[in-house]
C-alpha positions in Angstrom: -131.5 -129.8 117.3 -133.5 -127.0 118.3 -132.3 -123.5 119.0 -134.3 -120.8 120.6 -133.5 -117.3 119.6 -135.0 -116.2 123.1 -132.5 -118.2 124.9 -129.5 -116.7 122.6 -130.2 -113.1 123.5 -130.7 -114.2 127.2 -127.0 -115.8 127.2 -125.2 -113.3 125.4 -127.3 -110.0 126.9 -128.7 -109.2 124.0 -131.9 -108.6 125.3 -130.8 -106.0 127.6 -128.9 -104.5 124.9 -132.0 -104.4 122.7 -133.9 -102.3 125.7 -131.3 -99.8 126.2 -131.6 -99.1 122.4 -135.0 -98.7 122.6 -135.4 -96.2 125.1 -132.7 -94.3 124.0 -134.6 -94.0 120.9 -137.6 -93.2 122.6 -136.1 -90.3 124.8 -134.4 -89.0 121.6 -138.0 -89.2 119.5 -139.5 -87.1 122.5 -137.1 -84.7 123.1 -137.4 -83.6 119.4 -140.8 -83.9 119.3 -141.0 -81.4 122.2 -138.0 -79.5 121.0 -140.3 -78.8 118.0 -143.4 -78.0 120.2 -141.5 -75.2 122.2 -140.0 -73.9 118.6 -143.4 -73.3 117.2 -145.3 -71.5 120.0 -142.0 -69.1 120.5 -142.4 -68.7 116.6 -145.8 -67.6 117.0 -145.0 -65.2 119.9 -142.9 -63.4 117.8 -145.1 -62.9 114.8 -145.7 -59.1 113.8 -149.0 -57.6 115.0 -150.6 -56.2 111.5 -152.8 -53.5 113.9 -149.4 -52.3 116.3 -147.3 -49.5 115.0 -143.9 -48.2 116.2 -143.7 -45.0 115.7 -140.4 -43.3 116.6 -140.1 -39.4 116.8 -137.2 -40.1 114.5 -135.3 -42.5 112.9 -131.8 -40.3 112.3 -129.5 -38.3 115.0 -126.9 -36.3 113.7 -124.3 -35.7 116.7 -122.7 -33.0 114.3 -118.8 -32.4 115.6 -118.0 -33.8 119.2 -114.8 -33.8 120.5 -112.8 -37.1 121.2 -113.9 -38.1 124.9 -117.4 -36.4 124.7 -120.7 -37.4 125.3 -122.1 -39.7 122.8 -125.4 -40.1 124.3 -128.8 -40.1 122.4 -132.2 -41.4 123.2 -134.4 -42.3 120.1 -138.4 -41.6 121.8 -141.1 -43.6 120.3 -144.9 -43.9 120.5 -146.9 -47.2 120.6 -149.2 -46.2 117.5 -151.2 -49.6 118.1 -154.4 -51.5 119.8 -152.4 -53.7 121.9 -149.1 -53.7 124.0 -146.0 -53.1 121.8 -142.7 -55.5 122.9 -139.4 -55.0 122.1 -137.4 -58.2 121.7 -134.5 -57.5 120.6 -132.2 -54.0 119.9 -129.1 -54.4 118.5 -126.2 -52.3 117.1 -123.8 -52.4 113.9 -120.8 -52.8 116.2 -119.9 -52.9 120.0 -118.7 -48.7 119.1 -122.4 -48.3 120.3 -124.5 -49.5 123.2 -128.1 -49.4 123.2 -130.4 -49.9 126.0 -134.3 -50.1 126.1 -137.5 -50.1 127.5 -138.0 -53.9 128.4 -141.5 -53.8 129.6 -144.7 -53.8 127.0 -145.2 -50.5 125.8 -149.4 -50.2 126.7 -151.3 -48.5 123.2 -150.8 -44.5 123.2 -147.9 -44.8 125.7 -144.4 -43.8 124.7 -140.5 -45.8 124.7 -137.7 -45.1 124.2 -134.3 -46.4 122.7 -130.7 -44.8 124.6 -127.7 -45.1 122.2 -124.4 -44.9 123.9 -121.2 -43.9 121.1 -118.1 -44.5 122.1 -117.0 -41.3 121.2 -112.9 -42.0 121.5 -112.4 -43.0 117.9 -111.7 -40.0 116.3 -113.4 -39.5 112.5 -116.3 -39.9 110.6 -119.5 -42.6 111.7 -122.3 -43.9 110.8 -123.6 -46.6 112.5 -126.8 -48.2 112.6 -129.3 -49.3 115.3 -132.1 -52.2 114.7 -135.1 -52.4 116.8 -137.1 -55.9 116.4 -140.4 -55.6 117.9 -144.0 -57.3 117.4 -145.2 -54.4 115.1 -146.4 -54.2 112.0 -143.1 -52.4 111.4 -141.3 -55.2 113.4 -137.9 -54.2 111.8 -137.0 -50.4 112.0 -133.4 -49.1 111.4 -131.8 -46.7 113.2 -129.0 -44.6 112.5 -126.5 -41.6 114.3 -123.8 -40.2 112.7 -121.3 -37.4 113.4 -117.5 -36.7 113.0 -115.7 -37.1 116.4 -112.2 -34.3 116.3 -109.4 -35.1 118.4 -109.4 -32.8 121.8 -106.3 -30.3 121.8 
């Protein structure tokens, strides 16, 4: 007696089974391998320029006293020191007391930014919160910081 293992996997569907597993492996092997792909060119787009320089007018704004409800506006200004367009890609605060908003078009060499800070200026006391600007710099972390002492209106 001679059995086929062809004609096996034809009667029980094994075959078919076989396939399926196959291309399911295959689709999994290329999504990862362009998974990777799209991983290392954004990794490389976000590598720090060694010849571009942010260079902010400065890095510290002392509100001094404001009173509960006032305006907790500041705008940090900055300078692209550097040889090719500066980018911002990414601002973001110590806690959701303080909203920043920011130039999100490349900065062209010799042209100036800037960085609006937004404090919620209805908690009343002492603060000091920080601000961190990721950009393709040299520099491509710089930290930010205002601080004041909000009083409660009368």
């Amino acid at each position: 007696m001679h059995i086929h293992l062809q004609s096996i996997e034809d009667d029980i569907g094994l075959g078919s089974i076989i396939k399926k597993i196959k291309y399911k492996i295959m689709k999994t092997f290329l999504f990862s391998a362009i998974l990777l792909i799209a991983v290392a060119f954004n990794g490389k787009a976000q590598t720090a320029d060694s010849t571009l320089v942010i260079n902010f007018e400065s890095t510290v704004h002392d509100y001094g006293t404001i009173e509960q409800g006032g305006d907790g506006t500041y705008e940090f200004k900055f300078t692209n020191d550097g040889k090719s367009p500066l980018i911002l890609s990414n601002v973001r605060s110590s806690c959701g007391c303080t909203v920043p908003s920011w130039t999100k078009e490349p900065v062209a060499p010799g042209k100036d930014g800037s960085i609006k800070v937004v404090y919620n200026t209805h908690n009343v006391g002492n603060f000091s919160k920080t601000i961190t600007v990721s950009s393709n710099a040299k520099n491509s972390e710089v930290v930010l910081q205002i601080k004041g002492n909000v009083t409660k209106t009368e």
